[in-house]
BALODO-48624 format. One record per atom (N, C-alpha, C): z, x, y. Coordinates in steps of 0.02 Angstrom, whole numbers, plus 50000, padded with zeros to 5 digits. Each point is the difference from the previous one (the first is absolute). Example, Ala and Ser with C-alpha at 12.3 -4.5 7.8 and 13.67 -1.06 7.14 Angstrom:
503905066049716/500004995550059/500005004550060/499644998250053/500035004250059/500374996150055/
# end
This chain:
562905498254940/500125004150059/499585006450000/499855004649937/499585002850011/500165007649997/499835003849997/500395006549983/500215002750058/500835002950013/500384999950062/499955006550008/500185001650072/499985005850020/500784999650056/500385005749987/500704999850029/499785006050057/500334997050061/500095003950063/500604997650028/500085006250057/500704999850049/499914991450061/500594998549968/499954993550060/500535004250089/499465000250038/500175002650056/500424996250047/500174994549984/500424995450031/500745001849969/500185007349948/500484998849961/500154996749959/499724996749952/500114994349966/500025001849924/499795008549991/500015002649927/499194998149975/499834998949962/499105001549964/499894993349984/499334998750030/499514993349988/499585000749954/499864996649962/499444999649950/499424998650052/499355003449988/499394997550015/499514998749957/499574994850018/499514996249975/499365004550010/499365001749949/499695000750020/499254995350033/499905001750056/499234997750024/499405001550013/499354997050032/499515003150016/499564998350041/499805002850055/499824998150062/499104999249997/499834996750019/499344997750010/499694998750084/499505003850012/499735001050061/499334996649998/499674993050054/499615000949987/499734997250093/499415006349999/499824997550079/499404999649981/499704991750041/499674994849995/499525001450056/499394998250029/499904999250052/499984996150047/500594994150001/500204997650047/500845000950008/500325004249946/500855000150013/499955003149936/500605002050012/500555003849941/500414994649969/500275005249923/500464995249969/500445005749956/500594998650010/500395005149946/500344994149921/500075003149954/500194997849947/500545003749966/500624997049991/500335003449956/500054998149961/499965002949934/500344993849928/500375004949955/500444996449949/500355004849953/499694999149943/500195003549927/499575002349934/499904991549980/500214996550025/499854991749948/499414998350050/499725003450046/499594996350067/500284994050029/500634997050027/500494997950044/499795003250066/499864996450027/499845002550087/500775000350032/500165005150000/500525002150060/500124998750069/499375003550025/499924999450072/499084999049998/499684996850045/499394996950039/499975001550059/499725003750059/499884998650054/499285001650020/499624995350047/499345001650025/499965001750087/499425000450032/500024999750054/499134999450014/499984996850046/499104999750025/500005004850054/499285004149987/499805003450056/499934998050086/500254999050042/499874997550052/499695003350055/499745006949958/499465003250052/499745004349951/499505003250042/499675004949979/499865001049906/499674996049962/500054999549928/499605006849972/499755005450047/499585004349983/500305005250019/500575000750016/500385005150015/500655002449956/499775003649969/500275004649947/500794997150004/499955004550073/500765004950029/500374993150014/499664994850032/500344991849987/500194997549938/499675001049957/500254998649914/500845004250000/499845005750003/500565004750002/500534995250012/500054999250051/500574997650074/500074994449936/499524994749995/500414994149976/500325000149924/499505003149957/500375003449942/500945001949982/499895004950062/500715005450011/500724993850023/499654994850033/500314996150005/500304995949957/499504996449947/500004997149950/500375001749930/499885007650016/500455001749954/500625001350001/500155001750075/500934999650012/500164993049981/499904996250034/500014992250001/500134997249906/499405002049961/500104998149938/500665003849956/499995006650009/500445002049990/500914999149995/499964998850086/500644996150021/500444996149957/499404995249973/500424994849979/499934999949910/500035007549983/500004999849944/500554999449971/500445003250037/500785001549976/500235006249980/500565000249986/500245007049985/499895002649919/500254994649949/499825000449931/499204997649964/499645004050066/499285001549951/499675008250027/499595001449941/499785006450025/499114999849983/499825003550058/499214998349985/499825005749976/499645000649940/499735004449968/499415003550005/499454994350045/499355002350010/499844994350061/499645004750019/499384996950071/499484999850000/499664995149991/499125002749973/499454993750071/499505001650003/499734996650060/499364999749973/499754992750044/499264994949988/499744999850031/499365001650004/499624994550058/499395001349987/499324995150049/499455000949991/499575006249983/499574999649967/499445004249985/499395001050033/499815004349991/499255000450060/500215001650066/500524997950032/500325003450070/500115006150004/499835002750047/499875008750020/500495003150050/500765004749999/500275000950084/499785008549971/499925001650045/499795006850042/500615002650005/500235003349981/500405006950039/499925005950026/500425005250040/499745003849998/500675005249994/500035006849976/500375004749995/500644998849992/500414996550059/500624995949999/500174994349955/499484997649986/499914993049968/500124995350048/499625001250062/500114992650042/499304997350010/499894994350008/499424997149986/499365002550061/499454999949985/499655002850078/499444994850031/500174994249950/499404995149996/500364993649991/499964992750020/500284995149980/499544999349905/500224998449956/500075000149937/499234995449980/499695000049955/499154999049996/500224994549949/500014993550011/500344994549955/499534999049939/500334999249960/499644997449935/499394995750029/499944994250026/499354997650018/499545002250086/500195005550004/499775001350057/499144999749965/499564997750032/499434999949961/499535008950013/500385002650042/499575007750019/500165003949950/499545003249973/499845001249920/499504998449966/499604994150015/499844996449948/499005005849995/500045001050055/499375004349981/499965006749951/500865002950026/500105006849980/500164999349916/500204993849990/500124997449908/499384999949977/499364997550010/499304999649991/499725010749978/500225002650040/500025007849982/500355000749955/500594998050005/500645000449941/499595000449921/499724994550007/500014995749929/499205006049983/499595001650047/499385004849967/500395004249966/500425004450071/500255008249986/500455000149954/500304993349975/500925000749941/499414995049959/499325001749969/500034994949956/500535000749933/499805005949979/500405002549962/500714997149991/500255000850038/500814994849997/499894994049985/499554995450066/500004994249977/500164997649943/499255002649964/499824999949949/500564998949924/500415005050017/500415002849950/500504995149992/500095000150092/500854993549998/499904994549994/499164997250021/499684993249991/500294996250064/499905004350052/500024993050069/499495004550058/500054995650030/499665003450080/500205001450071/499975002350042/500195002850068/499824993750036/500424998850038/499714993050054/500635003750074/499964994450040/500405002550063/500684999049999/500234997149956/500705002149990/500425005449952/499405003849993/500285005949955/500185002750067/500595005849966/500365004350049/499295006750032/499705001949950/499435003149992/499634999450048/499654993949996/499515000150065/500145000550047/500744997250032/500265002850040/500265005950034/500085003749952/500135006750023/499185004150020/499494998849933/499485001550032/499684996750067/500204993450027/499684999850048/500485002550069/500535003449995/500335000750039/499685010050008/499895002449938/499425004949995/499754999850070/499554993949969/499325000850049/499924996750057/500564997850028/500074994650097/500235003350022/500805001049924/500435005050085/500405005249969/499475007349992/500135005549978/500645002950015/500304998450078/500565004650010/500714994950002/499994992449969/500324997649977/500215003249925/499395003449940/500015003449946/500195003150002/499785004850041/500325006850007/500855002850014/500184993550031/500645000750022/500524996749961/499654997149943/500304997249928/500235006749981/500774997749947/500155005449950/499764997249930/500224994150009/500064998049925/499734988350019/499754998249974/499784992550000/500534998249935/500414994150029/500444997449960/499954994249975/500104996449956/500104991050016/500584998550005/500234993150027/500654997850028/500245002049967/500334998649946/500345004149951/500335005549997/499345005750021/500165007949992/500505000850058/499724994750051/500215003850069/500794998750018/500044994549975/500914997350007/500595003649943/499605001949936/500215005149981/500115003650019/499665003550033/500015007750026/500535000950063/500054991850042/500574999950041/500744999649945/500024998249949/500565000649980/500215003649957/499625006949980/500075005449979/499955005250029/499545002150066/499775004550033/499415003749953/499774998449938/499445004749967/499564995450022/499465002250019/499524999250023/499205000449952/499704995049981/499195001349969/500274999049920/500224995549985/500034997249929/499844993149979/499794998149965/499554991849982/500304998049906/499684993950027/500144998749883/499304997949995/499935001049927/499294996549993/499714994950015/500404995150008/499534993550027/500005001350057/500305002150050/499635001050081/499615003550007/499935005549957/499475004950001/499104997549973/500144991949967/499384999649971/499504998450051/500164998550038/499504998150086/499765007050057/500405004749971/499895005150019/499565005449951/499814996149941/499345004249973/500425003949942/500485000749996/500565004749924/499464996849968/499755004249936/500044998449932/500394999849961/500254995149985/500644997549934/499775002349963/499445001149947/500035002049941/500065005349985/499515006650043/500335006150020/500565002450022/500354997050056/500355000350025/500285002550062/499515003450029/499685003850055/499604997250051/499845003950072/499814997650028/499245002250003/499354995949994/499495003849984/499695004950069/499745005249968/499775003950028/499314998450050/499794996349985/499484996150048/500304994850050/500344999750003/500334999250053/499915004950060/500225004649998/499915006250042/499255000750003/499604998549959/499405001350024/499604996250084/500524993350013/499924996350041/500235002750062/500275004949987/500455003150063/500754998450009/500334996449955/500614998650014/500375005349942/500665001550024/500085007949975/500704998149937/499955000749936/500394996649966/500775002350031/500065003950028/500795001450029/500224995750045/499654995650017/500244994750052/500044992649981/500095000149912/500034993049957/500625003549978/500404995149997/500795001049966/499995001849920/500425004249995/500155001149918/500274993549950/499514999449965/500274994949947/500354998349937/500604995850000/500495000349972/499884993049949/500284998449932/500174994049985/500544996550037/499894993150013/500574996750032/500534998349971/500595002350029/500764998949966/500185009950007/499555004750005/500115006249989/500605000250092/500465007249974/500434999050070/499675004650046/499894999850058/499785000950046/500435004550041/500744997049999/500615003150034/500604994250023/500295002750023/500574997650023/500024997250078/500224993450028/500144999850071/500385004350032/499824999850055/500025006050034/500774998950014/500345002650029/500785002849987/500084995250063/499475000450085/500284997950052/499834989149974/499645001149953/499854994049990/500584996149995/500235004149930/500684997249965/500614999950023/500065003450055/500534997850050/500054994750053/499234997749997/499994996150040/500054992049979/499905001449924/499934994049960/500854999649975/500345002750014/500685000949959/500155000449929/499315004149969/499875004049930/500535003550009/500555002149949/500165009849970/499805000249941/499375000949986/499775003049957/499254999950000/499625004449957/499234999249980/499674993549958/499525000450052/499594992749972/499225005449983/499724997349948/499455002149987/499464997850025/499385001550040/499424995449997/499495002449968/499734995849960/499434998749957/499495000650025/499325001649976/499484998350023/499924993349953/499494995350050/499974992749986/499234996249987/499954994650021/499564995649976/499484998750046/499474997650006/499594995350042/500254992849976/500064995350064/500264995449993/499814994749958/499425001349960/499414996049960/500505002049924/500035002949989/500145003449934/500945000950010/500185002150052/500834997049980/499974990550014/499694995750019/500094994849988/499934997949917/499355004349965/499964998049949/500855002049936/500445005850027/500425001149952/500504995750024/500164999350051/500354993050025/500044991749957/499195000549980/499884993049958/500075000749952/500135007149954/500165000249942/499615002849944/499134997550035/499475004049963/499945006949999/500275004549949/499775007549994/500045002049931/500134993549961/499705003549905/499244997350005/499565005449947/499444999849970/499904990850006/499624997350014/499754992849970/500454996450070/500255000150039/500374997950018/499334996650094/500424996350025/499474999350086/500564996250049/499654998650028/500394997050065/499474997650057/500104994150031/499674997950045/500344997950071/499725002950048/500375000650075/499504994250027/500534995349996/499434993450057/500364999350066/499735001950056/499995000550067/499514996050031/499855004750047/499464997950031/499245001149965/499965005549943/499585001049978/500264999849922/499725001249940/500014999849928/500165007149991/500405003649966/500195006949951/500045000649959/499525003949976/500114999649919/500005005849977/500675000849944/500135008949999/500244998649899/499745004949994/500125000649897/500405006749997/500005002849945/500245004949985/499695002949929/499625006350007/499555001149905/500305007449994/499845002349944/500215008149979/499355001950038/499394998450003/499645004850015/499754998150076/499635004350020/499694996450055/499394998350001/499944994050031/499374993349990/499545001750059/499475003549996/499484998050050/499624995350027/500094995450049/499364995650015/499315000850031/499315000849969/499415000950015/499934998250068/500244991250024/499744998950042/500525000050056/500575002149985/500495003450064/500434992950020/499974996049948/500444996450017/500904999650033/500135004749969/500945001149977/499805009250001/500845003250017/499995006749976/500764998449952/500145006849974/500575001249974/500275006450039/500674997049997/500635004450013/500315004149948/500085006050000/500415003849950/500624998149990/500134997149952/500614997549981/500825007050032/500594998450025/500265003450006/500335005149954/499964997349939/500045007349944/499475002349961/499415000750038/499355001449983/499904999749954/500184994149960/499764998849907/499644994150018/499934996350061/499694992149992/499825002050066/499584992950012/499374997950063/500264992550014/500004999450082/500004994449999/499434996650046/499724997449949/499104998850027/499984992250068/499724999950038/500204993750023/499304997450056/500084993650031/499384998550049/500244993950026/499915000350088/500334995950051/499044993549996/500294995949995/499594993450016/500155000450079/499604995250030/499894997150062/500384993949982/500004997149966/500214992949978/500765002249993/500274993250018/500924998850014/500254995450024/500535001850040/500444997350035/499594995750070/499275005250003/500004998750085/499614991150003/499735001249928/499644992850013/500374994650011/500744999149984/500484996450026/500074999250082/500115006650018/500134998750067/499365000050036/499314997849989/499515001450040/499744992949998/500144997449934/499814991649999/500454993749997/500635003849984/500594996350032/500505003650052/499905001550059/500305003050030/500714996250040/500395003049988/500774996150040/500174992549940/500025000949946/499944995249955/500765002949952/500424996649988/500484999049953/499985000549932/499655007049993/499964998049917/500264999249941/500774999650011/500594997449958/500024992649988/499454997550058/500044993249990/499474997949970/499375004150008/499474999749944/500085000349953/500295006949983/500234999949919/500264994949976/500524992850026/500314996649983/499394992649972/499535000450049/499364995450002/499615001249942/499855004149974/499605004249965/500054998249924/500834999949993/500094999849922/499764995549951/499724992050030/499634995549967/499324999449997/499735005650025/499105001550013/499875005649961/500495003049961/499675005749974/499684998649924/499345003649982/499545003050034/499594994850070/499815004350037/499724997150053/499024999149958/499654997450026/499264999249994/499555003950029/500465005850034/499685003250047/499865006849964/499285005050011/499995005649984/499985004050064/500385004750025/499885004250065/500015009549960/499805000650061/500075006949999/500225002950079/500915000949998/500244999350071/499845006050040/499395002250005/499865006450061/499874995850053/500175002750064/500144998050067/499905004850044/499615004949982/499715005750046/499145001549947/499665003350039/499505002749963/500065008749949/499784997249945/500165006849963/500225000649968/500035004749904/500404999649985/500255003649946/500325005349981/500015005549973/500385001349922/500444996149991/500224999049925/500184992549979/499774996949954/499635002649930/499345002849987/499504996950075/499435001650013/500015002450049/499525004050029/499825005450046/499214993850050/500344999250046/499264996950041/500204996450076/499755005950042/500204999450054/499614994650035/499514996249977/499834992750032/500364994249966/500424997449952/500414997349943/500264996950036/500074992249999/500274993950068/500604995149947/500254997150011/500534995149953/499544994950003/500224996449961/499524992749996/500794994249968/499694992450012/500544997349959/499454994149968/500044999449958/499514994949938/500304994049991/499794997050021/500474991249973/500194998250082/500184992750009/500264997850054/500634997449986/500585002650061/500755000049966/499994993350050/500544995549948/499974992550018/500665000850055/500285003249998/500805002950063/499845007550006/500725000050063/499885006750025/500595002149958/500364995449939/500315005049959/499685003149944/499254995749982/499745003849972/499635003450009/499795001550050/499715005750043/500365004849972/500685002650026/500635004150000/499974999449929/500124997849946/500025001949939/499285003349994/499414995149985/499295005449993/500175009750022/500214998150048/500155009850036/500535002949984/500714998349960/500375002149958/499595002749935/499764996149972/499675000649932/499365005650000/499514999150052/499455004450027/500315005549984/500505004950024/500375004050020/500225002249918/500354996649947/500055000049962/499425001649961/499664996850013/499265002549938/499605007750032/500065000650073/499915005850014/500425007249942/500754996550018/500545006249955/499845001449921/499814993849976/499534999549941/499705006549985/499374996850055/499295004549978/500305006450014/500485002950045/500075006350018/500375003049918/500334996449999/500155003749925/499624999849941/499484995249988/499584999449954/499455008950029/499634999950044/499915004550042/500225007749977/500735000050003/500385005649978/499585002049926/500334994249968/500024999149907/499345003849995/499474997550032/499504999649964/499425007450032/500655007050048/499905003750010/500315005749934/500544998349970/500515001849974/500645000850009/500314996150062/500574998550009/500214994649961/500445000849949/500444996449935/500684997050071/500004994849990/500544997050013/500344995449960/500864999450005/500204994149963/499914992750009/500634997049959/499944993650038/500574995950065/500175006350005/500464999550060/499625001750062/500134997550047/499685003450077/501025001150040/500175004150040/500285000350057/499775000250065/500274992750036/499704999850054/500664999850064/499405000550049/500615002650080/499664996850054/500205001050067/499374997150046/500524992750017/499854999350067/500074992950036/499924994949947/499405000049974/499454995649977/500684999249926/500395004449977/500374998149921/500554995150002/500074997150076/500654997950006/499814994650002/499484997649986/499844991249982/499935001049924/500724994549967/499924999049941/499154995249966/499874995850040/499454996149998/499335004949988/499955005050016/499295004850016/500195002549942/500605002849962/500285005549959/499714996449942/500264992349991/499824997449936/499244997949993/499524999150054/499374998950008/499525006949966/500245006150039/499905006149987/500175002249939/500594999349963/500035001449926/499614993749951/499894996150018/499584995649952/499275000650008/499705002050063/499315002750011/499845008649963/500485004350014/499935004449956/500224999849931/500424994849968/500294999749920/500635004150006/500425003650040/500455005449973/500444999550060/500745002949972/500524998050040/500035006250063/500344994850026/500055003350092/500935003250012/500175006050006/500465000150003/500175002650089/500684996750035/499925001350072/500705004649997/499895005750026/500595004950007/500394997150053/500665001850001/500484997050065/499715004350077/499985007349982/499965002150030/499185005550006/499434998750018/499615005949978/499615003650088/500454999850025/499655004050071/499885008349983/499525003450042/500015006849984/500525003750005/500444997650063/500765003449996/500455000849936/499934993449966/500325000949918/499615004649964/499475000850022/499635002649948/500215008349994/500005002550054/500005007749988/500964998849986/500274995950049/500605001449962/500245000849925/499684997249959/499834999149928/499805009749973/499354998950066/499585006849973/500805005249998/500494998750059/500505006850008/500404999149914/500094994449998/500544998749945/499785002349932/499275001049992/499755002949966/500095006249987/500075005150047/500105004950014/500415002349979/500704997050032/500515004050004/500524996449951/499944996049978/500444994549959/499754999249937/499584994549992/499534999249953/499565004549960/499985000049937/499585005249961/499225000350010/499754994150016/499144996550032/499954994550046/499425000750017/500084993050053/499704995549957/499744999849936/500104995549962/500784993649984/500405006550007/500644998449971/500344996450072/499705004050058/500284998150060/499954991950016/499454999149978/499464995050004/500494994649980/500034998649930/500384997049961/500704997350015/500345005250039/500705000650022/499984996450067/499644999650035/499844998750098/499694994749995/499414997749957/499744994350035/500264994149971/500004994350036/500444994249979/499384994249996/499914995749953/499624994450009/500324992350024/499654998050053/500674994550016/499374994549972/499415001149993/499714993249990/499445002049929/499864997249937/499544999949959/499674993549996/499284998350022/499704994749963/499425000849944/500124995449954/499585000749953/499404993250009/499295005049990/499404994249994/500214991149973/499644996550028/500314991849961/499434999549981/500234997549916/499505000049972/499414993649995/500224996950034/499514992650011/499505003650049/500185004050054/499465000150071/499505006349959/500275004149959/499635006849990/499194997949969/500184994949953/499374998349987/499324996850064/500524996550043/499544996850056/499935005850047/500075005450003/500025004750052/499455003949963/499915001049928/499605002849998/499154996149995/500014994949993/499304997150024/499915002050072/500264999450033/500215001550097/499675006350005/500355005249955/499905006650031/499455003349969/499584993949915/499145002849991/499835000050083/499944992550017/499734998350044/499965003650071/500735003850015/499685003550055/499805008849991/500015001349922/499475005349996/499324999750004/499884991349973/499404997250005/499705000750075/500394997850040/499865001750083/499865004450026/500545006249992/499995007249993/499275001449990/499595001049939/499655002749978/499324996750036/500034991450010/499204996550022/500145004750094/500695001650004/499855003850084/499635007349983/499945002149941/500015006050009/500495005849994/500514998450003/500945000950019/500305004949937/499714998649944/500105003249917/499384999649976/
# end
């Protein structure tokens, strides 16, 4: 049950024991999601909602948020008490405020591509940073965005107080302080982590460091909901909110990866690959950056593939793949070597924006088609961690994985026998668990190491079979062999 906390039962009933909990916020850019869970990570309460208008409008997040959270709340019950509030979401997205803190601009989305010239300046005038943190400015930094908002639309700048990311800004509705960040949202906005500061060349660009939020580690308290909040939620008492995560990096404490040696792989629509080292790892050729670990003793280094989930739905589209998986199990290994890209381009393990998929061999069915591009996918996750290794990212022989793509047992056991090392699948690893974890850390827990340990649950482990590992690895010379006659490595 958990360590109790006694209050007045207002129904007359004499004193209830309460449970403690911890609330998890995470807005998405297509909907919100609230999370509650208690110290064992037990989901309490779940509720989501999809945006049905306006996805670039701040003050619309607000509205559905404020909602979401009465709603989740509600049905928590009377014998639990939430301890902390902490909130997620994308990186590289830009809202504008101004003086009041109301937005003056619809919000500059993580892939809005306007930027991408003003990052090209970035990367001359901050070589220095680059350099130091080992990544580069492109158009989804928060950065270029603000500089190109500089230079189109000056009295959109001017009438800025402070540039937030989602994060800061829904915070700031549920505290009323205004212009505070954690380090990982701040890394798109140009912070130097290792200093710790915001560099002074910055301002040389014309953007004035008083109008970048003060930066905090995430889990630090921020404040309290606001009093009209908590009446409206049917709180009596103080809830804390945290400063929080980018949704990249609370997914990763969600999966479990945050000791030294430790990783995790997010298969979606695209490949994630995130480690964790004491120091921080530079890549020459800008493959991956690192995240400052949230108790600034570790890094969590990482790099999004093009390759994933999508090659599924682009070459089998409207296809049953529960029933593939079922087809599949007497063909494995398939004869096929692929490499499943399905767009042009391609940025981690290798960097090469002309880089096309290919598939080698002729598949005798279209189930072995569908296996060949399971496995492809797999030897991609491979090389990305060989990749890591052979930068100086040490990993074990465990991976934690998450993503659409983990919930086929068939891919899980393909994928741990193509890489050699076991796959463990958390019950639960969305970013909403994640910062909830980050609160429990906080305020409960002695580390989010410890938090870690206590919250995440494994509902599925497979281990490599040892008959295919050997046949997988003739497979996977062979498509470095490919790799390399393209040019590719």
């Amino acid at each position: 049950m958990g360590l109790q906390y006694e209050g007045e039962d207002k129904r007359g009933e004499g004193k209830i024991k309460m449970r403690e909990v911890f609330l998890g916020l995470d807005l998405g850019t297509q909907g919100a999601r609230v999370v509650i869970a208690d110290r064992e990570g037990n989901i309490l309460s779940s509720s989501e909602d999809v945006f049905k208008k306006e996805p670039e409008n701040p003050t619309y997040w607000w509205e559905v948020t404020r909602c979401l959270l009465g709603s989740g709340i509600s049905r928590l019950g009377r014998d639990n008490k939430i301890l902390s509030l902490a909130v997620t979401s994308t990186s590289g997205t830009v809202v504008c405020v101004d003086t009041r803190g109301e937005p003056v601009v619809p919000a500059l989305m993580y892939n809005d591509p306007r930027g991408a010239e003003e990052s090209k300046i970035l990367n001359r005038h901050l070589k220095g940073l680059t350099e130091k943190l080992g990544y580069k400015f492109n158009a989804s930094y928060a950065l270029s965005k603000i500089l190109w908002l500089k230079n189109n639309m000056p009295d959109i700048y001017e009438r800025t107080r402070f540039f937030l990311s989602p994060t800061d800004f829904i915070s700031f509705k549920l505290t009323g302080r205004m212009g505070i960040t954690d380090h990982t949202n701040a890394l798109k906005f140009g912070f130097d982590l290792l200093d710790y500061r915001w560099p002074a060349e910055i301002e040389q660009l014309g953007i004035e460091l008083d109008k970048l939020p003060e930066v905090l580690a995430p889990g630090e308290i921020i404040g309290g909901i606001r009093k009209e909040l908590l009446d409206e939620f049917g709180i009596d008492y103080d809830i804390p909110v945290l400063t929080g995560l980018t949704d990249g990096t609370s997914g990763q404490i969600a999966s479990g990866a945050v000791r030294v040696g430790e990783s995790s792989t997010t298969l979606g629509t695209t490949l994630v690959i995130k480690g964790v080292t004491s120091s921080l790892i530079r890549d020459p050729l800008g493959r991956f950056y690192s995240h400052l670990h949230p108790e600034k003793n570790r890094w969590f280094p990482g790099g999004s593939s093009n390759v994933g989930g999508e090659c599924l739905e682009k070459i089998f589209p409207g296809e049953n793949y529960k029933e593939l998986d079922k087809k599949i199990k007497d063909l494995i290994p398939s004869s096929l070597i692929i490499y499943p890209l399905v767009r042009e381009g391609e940025r981690f393990p290798f960097v090469n924006p002309r880089a096309k998929g290919f598939v080698s061999g002729s598949p005798s069915s279209r189930e072995e088609l569908y296996l060949g591009y399971l496995e492809g996918v797999a030897y991609v996750e491979r090389l990305c961690y060989e990749t890591l290794s052979g930068i100086g990212v040490r990993t074990n022989d465990t991976v934690y994985t998450v993503g659409g793509g983990s919930k086929s047992l068939i891919w899980l056991k393909i994928r741990s026998s193509i890489m050699n090392k076991v796959l463990k699948r958390p019950v639960s690893a969305t970013s909403g668990m994640g910062v909830a974890i980050l609160g429990a850390s906080r305020t409960f827990y002695e580390s989010l190491d410890l938090a870690v340990s206590k919250m995440v649950k494994i509902d599925v482990e497979v281990e490599p079979d040892r008959d295919l590992v050997p046949l997988y690895e003739e497979r996977y010379e062979r498509f470095i062999e490919i790799l390399s006659e393209r040019g590719y490595v």
